[in-house]
C-alpha positions as CSV (number, residue, x, y, z in Angstrom):
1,X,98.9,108.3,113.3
2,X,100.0,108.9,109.7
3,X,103.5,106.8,110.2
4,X,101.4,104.2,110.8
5,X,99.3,104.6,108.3
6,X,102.1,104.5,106.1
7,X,103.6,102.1,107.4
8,X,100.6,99.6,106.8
9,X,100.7,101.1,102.8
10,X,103.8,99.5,102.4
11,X,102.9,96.7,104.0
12,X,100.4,96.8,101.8
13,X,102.6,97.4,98.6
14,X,105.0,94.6,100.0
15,X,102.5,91.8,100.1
16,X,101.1,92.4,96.5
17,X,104.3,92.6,95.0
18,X,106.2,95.7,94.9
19,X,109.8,95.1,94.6
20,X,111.7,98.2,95.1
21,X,110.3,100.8,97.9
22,X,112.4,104.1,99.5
23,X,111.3,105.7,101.7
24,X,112.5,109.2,102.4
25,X,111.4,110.6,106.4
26,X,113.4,112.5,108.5
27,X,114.0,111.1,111.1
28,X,113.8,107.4,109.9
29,X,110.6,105.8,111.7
30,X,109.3,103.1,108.9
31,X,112.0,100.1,108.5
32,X,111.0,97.8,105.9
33,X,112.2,94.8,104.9
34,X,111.8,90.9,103.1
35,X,113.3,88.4,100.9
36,X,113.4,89.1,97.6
37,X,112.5,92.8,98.0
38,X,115.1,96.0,98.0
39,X,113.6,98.2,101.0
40,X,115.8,101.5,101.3
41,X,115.5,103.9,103.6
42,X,116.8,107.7,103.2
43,X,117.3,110.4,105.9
44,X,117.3,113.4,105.1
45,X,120.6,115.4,106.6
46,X,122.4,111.8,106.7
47,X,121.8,110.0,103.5
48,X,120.2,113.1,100.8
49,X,120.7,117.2,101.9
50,X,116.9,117.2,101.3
51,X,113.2,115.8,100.7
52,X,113.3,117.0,97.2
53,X,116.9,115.1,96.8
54,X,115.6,112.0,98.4
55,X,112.6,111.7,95.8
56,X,115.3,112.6,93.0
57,X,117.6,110.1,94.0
58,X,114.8,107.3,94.2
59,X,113.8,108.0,91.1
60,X,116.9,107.5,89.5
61,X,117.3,104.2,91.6
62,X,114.1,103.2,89.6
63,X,111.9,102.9,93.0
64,X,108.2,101.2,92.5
65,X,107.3,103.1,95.4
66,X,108.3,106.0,96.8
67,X,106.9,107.1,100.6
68,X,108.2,111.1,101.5
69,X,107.0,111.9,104.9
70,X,107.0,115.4,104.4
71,X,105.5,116.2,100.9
72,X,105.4,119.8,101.9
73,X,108.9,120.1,102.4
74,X,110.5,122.7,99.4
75,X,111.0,121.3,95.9
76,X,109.4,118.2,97.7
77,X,106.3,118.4,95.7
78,X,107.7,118.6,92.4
79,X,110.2,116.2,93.0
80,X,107.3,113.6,93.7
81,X,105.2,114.7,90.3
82,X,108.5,114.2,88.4
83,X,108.8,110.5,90.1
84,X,105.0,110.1,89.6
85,X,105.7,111.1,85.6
86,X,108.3,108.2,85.6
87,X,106.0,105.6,86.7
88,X,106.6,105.5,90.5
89,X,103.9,105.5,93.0
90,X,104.3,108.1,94.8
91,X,102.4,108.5,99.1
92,X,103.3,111.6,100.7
93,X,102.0,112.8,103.8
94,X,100.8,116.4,104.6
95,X,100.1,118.3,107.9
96,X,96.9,119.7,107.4
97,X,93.6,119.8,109.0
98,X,91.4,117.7,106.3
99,X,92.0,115.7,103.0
100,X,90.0,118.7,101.0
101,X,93.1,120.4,102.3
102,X,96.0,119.0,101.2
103,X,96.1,119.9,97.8
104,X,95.3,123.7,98.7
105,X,98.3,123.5,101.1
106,X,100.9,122.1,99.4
107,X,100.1,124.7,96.4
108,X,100.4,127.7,98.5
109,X,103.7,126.6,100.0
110,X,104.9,127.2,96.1
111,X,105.8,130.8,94.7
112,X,102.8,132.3,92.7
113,X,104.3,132.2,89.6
114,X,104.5,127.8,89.5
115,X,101.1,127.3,91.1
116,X,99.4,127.1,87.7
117,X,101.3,124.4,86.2
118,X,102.1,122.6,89.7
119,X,98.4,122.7,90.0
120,X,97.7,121.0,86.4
121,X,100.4,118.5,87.2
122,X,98.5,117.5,91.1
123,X,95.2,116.9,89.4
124,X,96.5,114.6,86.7
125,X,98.3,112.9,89.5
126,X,96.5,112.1,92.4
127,X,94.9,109.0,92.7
128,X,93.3,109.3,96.4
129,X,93.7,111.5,99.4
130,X,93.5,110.1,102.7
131,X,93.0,112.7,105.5
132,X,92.9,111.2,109.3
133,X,92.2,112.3,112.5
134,X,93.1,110.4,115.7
135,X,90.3,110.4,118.1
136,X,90.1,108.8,121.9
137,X,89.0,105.4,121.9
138,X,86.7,104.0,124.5
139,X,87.5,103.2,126.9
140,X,91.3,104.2,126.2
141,X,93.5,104.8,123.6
142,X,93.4,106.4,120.1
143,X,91.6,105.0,117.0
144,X,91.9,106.8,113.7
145,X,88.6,108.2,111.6
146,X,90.0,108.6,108.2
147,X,88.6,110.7,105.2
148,X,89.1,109.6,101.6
149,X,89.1,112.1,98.8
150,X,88.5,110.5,95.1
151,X,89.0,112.3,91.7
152,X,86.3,113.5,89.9
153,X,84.7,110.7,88.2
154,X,85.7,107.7,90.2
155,X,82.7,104.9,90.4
156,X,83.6,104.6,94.3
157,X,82.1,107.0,96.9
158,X,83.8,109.7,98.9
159,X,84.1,108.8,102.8
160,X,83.8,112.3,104.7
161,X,85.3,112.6,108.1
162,X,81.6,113.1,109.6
163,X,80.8,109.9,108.0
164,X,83.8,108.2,109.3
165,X,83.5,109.6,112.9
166,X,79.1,108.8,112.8
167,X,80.5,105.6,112.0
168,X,82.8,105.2,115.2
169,X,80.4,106.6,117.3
170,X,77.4,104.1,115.8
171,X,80.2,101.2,117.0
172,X,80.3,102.5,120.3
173,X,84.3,103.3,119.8
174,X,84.1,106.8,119.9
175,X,82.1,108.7,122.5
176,X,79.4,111.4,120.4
177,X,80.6,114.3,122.8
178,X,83.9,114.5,120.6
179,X,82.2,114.8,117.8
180,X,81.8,118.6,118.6
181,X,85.5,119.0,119.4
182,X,86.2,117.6,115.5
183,X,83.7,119.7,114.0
184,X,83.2,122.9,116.1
């Protein structure tokens, strides 16, 4: 689910010209790579002793963009706002149970004392959060319903994950009974 989510970001990033990407994951899962583009790939316990060190190290190596796929990792959060202050872009993924979510959870994972300020850093940072859920697909498999969060003020609309799964289920790709396990 959210590797491959990522993965198609920097896809994404790749084919409208970013030129410099790291990624930091532990264990590797996302290789990159094309001409004329540097694609490097840090794992954490063999190339940096930590998240937070991966995203430092990155930032120094003047990365365009920097995917962490644990931004809840410690020191990993303020590690990606220092990056994100330096011009990188910056996608970190978060286990949590909704995109409203992340933002609570990665601020409680801090001591009490730098919640204020992380706080005032996140909201001057984010750009979107993209919660997901992977749901079965009919007949088989999984197919993702994703939730996108905006910032206050954005011209686009929010897309909740009720309107994402309505939307499956409308397609016939989801069946409507598991819309009670989502939302019970």
């Amino acid at each position: 689910g959210k590797t491959t989510t990522l993965a198609a970001l920097i896809d994404h990033a790749l084919a409208h010209g970013a030129r410099h990407v790291t990624t930091v994951e532990d264990p590797i899962e996302l290789m990159h790579g094309r001409a004329q583009v540097v694609v490097s790939h840090r794992q954490v316990g063999a190339h940096c002793v930590s998240f937070a060190a991966g995203i430092e190290g990155a930032t120094r190596a003047d990365s365009e963009l920097i995917v962490v796929s644990e931004l809840d990792a410690p020191g990993a959060l303020e590690a990606a706002l220092d990056a994100v202050s330096s011009g990188a872009l910056v996608l970190g993924a978060v286990r949590t149970s909704s995109a409203a979510g992340a933002s609570e959870h990665l601020l409680r994972a801090l001591p009490s004392a730098r919640r204020a300020r992380v706080q005032t850093r996140l909201s001057e940072a984010v750009l979107c959060t993209l919660g997901q859920r992977l749901l079965p697909r009919k007949p088989s498999g999984l197919i993702a319903a994703y939730e996108v969060l905006l910032p206050p003020g954005e011209t686009y609309e929010n897309l909740t994950l009720e309107d994402a799964v309505n939307t499956l289920i409308a397609q016939g790709l989801v069946d409507a009974a598991d819309k009670k396990l989502i939302f019970s």
